[in-house]
N, C-alpha and C positions, 0 to 999 in steps of 0.2 A: 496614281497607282504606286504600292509599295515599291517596283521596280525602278520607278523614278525618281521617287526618294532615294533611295539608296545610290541609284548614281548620281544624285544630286551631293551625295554626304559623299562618295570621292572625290568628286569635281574639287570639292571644299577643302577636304584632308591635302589634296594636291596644291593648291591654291596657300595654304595655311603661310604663314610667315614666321608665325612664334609656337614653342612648343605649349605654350598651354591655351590655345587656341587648337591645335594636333591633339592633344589630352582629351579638352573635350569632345571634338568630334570622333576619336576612337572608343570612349568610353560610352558614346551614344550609340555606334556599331555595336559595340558586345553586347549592348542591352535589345539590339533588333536581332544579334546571331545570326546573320546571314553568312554560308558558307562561303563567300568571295570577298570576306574584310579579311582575312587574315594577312593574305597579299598585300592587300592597301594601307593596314597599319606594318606588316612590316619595313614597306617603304617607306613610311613617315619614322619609324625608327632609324633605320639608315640615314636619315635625313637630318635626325635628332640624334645620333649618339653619342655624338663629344659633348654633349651638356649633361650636368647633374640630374636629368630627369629621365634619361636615357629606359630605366627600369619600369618606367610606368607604362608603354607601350609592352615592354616584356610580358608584366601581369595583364593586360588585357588579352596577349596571346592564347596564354594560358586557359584564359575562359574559353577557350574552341577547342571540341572532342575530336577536328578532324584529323586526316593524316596530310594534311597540306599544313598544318597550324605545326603537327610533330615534326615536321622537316624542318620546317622555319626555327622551331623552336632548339633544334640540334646543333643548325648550322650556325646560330647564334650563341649558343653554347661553349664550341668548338672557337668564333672567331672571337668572341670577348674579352676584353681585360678588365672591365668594370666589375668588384664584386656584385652589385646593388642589382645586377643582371642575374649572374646564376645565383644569389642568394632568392631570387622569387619564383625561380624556375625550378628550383631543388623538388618540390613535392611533387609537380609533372613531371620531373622524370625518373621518381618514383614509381608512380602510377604508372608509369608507362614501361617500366625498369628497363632502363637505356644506363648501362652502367659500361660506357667506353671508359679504356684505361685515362685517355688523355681527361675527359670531366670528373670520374673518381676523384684524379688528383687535384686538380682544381676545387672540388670542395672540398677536400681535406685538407687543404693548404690553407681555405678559408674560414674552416673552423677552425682550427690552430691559430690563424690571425685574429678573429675574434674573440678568442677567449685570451689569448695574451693582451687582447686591448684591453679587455676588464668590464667589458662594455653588451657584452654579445645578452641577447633577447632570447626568453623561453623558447618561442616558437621558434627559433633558429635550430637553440640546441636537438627541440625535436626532430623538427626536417632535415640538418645535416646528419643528425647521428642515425636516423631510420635510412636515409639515403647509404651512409658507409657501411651499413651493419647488413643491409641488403645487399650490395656491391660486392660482399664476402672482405672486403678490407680486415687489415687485421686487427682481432679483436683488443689484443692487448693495449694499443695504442689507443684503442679509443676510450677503454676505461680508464686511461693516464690521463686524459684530454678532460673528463665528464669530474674524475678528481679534484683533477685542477678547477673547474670550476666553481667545484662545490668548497673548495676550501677559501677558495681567494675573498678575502671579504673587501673589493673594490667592486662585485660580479652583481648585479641584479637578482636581489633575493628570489625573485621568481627563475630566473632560470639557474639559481643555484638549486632551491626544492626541485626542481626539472631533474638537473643532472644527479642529484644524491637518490631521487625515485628509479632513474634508468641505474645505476650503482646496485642498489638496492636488488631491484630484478634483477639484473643480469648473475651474481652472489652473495644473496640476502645473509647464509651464513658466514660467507667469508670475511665480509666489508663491515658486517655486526660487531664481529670478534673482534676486526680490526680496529673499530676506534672505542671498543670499549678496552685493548690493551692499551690503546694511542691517545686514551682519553684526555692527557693531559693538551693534547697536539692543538686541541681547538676547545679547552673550556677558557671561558670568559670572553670568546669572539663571536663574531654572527653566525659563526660555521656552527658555536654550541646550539645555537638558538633554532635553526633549521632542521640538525639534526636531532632533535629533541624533539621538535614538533612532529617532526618524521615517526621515528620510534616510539614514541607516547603512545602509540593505537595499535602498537605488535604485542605480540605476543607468542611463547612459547620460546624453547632451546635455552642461551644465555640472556635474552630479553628480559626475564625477571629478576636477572645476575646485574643486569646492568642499568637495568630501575634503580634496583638497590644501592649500585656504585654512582647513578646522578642525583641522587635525594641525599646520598652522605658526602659527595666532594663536588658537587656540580657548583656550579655559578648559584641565587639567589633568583636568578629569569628561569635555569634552567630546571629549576627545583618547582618554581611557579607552573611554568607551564606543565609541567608532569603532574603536580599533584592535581590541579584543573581537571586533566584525563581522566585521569583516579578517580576524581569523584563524577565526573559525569558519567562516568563507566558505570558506577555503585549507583548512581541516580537512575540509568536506565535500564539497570539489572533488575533494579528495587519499581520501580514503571512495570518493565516487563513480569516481570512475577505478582504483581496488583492485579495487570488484565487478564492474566494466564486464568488466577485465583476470579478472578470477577466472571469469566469467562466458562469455568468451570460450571461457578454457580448459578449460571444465566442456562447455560446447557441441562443442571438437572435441580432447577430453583420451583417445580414441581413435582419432583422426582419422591419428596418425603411428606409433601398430603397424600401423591396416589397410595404412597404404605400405606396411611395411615387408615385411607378410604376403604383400603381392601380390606385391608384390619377388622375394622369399623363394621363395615357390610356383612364379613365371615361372623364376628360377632355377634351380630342380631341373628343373624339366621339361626346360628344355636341355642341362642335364649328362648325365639320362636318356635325350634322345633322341641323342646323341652317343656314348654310352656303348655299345661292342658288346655288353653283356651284356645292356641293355635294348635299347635302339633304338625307344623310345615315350615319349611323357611320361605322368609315375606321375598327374598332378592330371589330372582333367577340366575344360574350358574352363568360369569358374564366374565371375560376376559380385557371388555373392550377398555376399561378403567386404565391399564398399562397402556395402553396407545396414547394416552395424556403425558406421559414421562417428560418431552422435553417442552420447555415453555413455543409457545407461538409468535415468536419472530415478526411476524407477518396477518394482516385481517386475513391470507386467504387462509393459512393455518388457523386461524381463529376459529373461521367459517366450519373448516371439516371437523375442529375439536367438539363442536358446539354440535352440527351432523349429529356424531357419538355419543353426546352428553346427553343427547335429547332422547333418546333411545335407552341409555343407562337408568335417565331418572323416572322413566318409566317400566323397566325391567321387572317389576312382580312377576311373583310367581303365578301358576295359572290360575290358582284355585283363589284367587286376590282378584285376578281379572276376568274371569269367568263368575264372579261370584253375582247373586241379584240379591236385589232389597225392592219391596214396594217402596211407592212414591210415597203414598202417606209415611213409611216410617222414618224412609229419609228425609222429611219433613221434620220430624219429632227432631231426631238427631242434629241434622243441621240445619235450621229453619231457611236461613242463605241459598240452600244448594240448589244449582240452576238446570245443571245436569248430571244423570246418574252415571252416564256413560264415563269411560277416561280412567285410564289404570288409579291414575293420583285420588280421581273421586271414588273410586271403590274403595282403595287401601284407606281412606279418609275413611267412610262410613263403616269400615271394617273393625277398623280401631274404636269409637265410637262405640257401636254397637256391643266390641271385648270387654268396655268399660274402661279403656284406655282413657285419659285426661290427654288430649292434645290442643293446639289453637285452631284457629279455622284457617292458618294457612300453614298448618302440619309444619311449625316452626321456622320457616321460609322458604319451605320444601314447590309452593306454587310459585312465588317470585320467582327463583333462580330458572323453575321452567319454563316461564314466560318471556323470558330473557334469555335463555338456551335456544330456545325454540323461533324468537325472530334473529335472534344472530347468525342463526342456519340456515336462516332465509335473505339475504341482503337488498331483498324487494320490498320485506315489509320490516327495514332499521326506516323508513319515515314515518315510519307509526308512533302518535305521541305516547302511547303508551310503552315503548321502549324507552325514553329519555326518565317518563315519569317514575315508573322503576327503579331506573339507572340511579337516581337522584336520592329516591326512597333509600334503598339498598348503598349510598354513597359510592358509588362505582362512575358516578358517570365524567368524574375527571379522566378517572382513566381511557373510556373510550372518548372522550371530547379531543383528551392528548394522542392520541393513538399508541397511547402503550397497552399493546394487544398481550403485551408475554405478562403483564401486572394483571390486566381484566380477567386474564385464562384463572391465575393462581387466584384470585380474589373470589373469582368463580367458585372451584374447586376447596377452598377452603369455608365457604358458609354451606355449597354441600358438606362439609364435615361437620359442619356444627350442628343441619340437620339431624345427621346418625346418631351424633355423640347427645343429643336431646332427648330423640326415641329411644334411646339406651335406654336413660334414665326413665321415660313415659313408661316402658313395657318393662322394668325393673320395677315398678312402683316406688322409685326415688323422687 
């Protein structure tokens, strides 16, 4: 039973002789988290604290949210002289903001001591200096402290970027101004090279003041790496304005056949109703053509354009689909014809019969609706006669690829070539 376990793993903690025999078995407690290790390692700490390792039982403290773990962790706090201890304790007692005078001072003593070593870790500079800045400590001391960092070039370039980012926050314009008057202070040392890289991706106030002044007197790294910015700056401007413009044209890359369809359509119907052989317009007054505007993204938009289309490319007027012909004559006319019914086969035998010159598939006026008409339907895209089509018509990479927003336009442009045919048929061109 877990209960036994566990007090098998004090038994052993107590029993331990060396501390990295005590290491491992506390670090196998933190990973079971049972609320009664915290006691047990802290006594293996006591047990352990004059050796160099003293701080790794601290951190495993720290892995327990309870308030038995936060005493421990206080009292410990309070009786320490090891930094290596409240250096790992600093972000618990943040999180928990225990900011007694006597530990304030203790990490302020200990970032001061690390940064004069030359030595101090990113992650230090952050947990000391969010610990004092929380504590209400005073602020001016600790931007002399994050300074110093950022200029000493003995400091770990990482927690030098660290301390010149908190600089930066805390007075972006002051500390700007400041070393572009003091620019002299740190060109040609790492402190240029940091704060270069820093600055490179600001913008605004004296920042384009002070581009200018590191491109004419900076170091040759620190010229490098700014003009680097510059141009990936201008690379992803010039990116971003491609997809803006691509994105444009993908939004209305149908939007100049539906003109042209409406166009197209208004135009026959006037030649039509001018025309003494008609004297009506062939299109029925039909709005649905602008509901095509933006391309279809997607088969399921595909599906509804196609709905629409199918409907559009049958829209005759009434007297086009109300009209009769004997069978015999539409024999004569179209010897082919299977059935009289169907807006498409009337307007067929209509024209025909005007003495109109068309083909027998009214210029590709049947294809596209055959192809309109199962695409509306997604029950019958297994029908070979959709691919056969597809194939006919050179479309079918596009539905193979599933570029729906290509097949819609591809669509919608042999409808235009349609119209622009019949112009010409009922012109007598």
């Amino acid at each position: 039973m877990a209960t036994d376990y566990n007090a098998n793993l004090i038994t052993e903690l107590y029993a331990a002789e060396n501390v990295e025999g005590a290491i491992r078995i506390c670090d196998e407690m933190v990973t079971i988290g049972d609320a009664i290790f915290p006691r047990q390692i802290y006594e293996a700490y006591k047990k352990f604290q004059e050796t160099p390792s003293s701080h790794y039982f601290v951190s495993d403290l720290t892995r327990f949210k309870t308030g038995d773990a936060t005493e421990i962790l206080k009292e410990i706090a309070h009786t320490t002289d090891r930094d290596a201890d409240i250096s790992l304790m600093v972000g618990y007692l943040t999180d928990i903001e225990y900011f007694d005078p006597e530990i304030v001072g203790k990490v302020k003593n200990l970032f001061e001591r690390d940064i004069a070593s030359g030595e101090i870790h990113e992650y230090d500079v952050e947990e000391y200096f969010a610990y004092l800045e929380k504590s209400g400590e005073e602020m001016e001391r600790l931007e002399s402290l994050l300074q110093e960092c950022f200029e000493d070039d003995k400091q770990f370039i990482a927690a030098r970027k660290t301390a010149l980012k908190k600089l930066l926050k805390l007075k972006p314009k002051e500390y700007i101004s400041f070393y572009y008057e003091n620019y002299d202070s740190i060109k040609g040392k790492r402190a240029e090279t940091v704060f270069v890289e820093e600055i490179s991706t600001w913008h605004g106030g004296v920042v384009p003041s002070l581009h200018k002044k590191i491109l004419k007197v900076g170091s040759e790294r620190a010229k490098e790496i700014l003009k680097k910015e510059q141009s990936r700056k201008i690379e992803e401007k010039r990116s971003k304005e491609i997809k803006e413009q691509k994105e444009i044209k993908e939004e209305y890359e149908t939007a100049d056949v539906i003109s042209d369809i409406a166009e197209l359509r208004s135009k026959i119907n006037k030649i039509s109703i001018a025309d003494e052989r008609f004297g009506f317009s062939f299109f029925s007054p039909s709005e649905e053509i602008y509901q095509q505007g933006k391309p279809a993204k997607n088969k399921a938009t595909l599906v509804g354009y196609c709905m629409v289309l199918r409907s559009l490319l049958g829209g005759f007027d009434n007297k086009i689909k109300e009209s009769e012909i004997s069978k015999e004559r539409a024999k004569e006319l179209l010897p082919d014809i299977k059935e009289l019914t169907g807006s498409i086969n009337k307007f067929h035998l209509m024209l025909l019969e005007k003495g109109i010159d068309v083909d027998a598939g009214i210029f590709g006026l049947r294809n596209i609706s055959r192809i309109v008409s199962k695409l509306a339907h997604p029950d019958e895209e297994a029908d070979p006669e959709l691919s056969s089509i597809l194939k006919k018509e050179k479309l079918f990479n596009y539905y193979k690829n599933d570029n729906w927003s290509m097949l819609h336009r591809e669509i919608l442009l042999r409808y235009k070539e349609v119209l622009e045919k019949l112009i010409d048929a009922i012109s007598g061109k």
